[in-house]
C-alpha positions as MATLAB code, in Angstrom:
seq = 'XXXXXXXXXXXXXXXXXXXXXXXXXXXXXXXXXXXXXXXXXXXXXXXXXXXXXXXXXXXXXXXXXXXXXXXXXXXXXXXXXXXXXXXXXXXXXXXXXXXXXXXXXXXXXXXXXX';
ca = [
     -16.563  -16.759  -54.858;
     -16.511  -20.601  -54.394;
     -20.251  -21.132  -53.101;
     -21.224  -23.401  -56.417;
     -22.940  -26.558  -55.794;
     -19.876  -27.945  -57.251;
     -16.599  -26.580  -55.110;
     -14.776  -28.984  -57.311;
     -14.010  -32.302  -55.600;
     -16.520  -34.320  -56.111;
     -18.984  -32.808  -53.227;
     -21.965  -31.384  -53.918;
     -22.923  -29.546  -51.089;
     -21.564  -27.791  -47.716;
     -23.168  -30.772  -45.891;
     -19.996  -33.130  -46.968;
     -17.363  -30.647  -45.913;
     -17.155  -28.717  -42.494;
     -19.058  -25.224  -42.915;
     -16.630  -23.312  -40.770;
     -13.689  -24.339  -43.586;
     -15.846  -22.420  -46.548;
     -15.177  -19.169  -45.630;
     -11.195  -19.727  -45.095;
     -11.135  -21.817  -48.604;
     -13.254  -18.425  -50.343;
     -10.531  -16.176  -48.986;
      -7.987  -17.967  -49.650;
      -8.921  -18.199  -53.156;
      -9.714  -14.679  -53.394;
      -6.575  -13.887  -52.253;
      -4.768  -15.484  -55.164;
      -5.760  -12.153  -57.187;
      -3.632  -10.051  -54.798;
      -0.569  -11.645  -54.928;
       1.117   -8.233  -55.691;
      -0.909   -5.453  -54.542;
      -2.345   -7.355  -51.130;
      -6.507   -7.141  -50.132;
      -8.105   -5.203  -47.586;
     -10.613   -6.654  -45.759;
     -12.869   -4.792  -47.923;
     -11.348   -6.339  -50.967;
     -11.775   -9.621  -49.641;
     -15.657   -9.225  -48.466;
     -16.418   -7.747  -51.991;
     -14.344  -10.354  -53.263;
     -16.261  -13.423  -51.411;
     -19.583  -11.503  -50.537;
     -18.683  -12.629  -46.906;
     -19.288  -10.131  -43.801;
     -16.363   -8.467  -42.893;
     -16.553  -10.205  -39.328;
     -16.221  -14.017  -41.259;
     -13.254  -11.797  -43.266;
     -11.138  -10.883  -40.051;
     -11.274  -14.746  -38.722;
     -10.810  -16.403  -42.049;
      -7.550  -14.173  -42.219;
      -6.712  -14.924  -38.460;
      -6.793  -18.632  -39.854;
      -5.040  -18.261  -42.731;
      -2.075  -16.173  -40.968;
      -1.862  -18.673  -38.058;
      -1.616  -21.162  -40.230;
       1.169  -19.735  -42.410;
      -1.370  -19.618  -45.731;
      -1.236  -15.383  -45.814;
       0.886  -12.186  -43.969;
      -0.920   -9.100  -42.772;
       1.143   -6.182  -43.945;
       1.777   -4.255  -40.384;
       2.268   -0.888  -42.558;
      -1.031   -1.220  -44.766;
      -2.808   -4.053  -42.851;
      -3.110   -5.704  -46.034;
      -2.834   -9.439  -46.209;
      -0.578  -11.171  -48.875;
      -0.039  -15.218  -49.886;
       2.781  -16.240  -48.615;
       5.513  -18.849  -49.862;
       3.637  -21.612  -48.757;
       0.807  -20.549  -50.744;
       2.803  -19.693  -54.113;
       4.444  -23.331  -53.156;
       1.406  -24.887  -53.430;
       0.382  -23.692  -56.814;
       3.737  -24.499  -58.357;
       3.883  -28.090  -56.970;
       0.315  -28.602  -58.692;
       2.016  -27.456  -62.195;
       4.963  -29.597  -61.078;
       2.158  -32.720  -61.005;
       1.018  -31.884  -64.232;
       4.426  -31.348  -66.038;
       5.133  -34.948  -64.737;
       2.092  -36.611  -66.007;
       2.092  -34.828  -69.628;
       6.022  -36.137  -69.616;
       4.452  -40.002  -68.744;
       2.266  -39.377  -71.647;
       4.853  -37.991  -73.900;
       6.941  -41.351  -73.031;
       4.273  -43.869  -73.500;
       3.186  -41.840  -76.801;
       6.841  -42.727  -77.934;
       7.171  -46.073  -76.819;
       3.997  -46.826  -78.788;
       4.527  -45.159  -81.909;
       8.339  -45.138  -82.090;
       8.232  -41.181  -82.775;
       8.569  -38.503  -80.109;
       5.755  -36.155  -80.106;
       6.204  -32.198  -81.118;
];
């Protein structure tokens, strides 16, 4: 999933991030895609090409810390609020910056952009 030289801060390799945080980070981005249906374990090891061992405690980390549920009738695990909350505040960020550009555009030109 996310194993790039790149993971998109800045840092090029594992070496400037703690290794044991990778897999939790490439299931919890794989777990974005299930928002409605859920993932199995299974889903999530094809998903992240991650044993299904590094699967079952990336989950334990990401329920215990209040990122995903476990479904007790399916077993499958789901974002939770917290997650979707994240996301939104992100497009909340961005909404607020294109509206500081918008301003200054105006205060510039005199015109408000379309």
């Amino acid at each position: 999933a996310g194993r790039g030289p790149d993971r998109g801060c800045g840092m090029s390799t594992p070496d400037n991030t703690t290794r044991a945080a990778l897999p939790v980070l490439d299931v919890l981005q794989a777990l974005s895609g299930y928002a409605i249906t859920g993932a199995s374990n299974k889903d999530l090891a094809e998903a992240t090409r991650l044993a299904p061992p590094a699967i079952t405690r990336a989950c334990a980390t990401l329920v215990a810390q209040g990122w995903c549920r476990k479904s007790e009738e399916t077993g499958r695990f789901y974002p939770t609020h917290q997650f979707t909350r994240l996301a939104f505040r992100v497009l909340d960020d961005i909404q607020r910056a294109e509206q500081r550009l918008q301003d200054q555009r105006q205060a510039l030109t005199g015109h408000a952009s379309i």
